[in-house]
C-alpha positions, 0 to 999 in steps of 0.5 A: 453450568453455574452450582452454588456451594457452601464454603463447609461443603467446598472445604470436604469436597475440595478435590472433587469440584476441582475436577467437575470445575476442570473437566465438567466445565461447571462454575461453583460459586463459593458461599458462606452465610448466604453471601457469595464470597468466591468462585471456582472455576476452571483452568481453561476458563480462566484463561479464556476469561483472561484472554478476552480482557487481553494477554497476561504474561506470566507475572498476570500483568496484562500486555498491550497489543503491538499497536498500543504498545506503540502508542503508550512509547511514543507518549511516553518520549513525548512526556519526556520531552515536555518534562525536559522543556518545561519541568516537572509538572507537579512544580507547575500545579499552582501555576497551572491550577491559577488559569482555571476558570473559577467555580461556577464558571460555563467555560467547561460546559460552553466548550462541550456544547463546540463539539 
């Protein structure tokens, strides 16, 4: 359940949302001059909430799965090894930028309609 509150109203009854939010499971939308500017809601919420975009350590940094975690390693030694060979990619910007096809070119657009 979703109650909409004034940012007045929450500040004298601070305590008690903080209950109906934990234990009634009700949603508060904070407002103020009409504007929602916050929402206060549960604990077990939140998790869930945060569960459903993927585990957070405790640092709120989110952590990838096992299989992606895998994948973010093996592209990183992968990086590694084309700095290593080739250099600094930000050393070759100019280089790189020079092989672009000009504006107003269809390469991008040609390449899009192979696929």
């Amino acid at each position: 359940m979703e109650r909409i509150v004034g940012i007045s109203e929450a500040k004298s009854r601070l305590a008690e949302l903080i209950g109906e939010a934990k234990h009634g499971g009700i949603t508060f939308i904070l407002r103020k001059r009409n504007q929602p500017m916050a929402v206060l809601i549960g604990v077990d919420e939140f998790e869930r909430m945060r569960a459903s975009l993927g585990r957070a350590d405790k640092s709120g940094r989110t952590q990838l799965s096992p299989e992606l975690l895998c994948r973010q390693q093996t592209l990183m030694a992968r990086a590694r090894s084309l700095r290593e060979r080739m250099g600094a990619p930000e050393d070759r910007l100019a280089e790189i930028f020079a092989d672009l096809p000009p504006e107003g070119d269809n390469f991008w657009s040609e390449i899009q309609e192979l696929h």
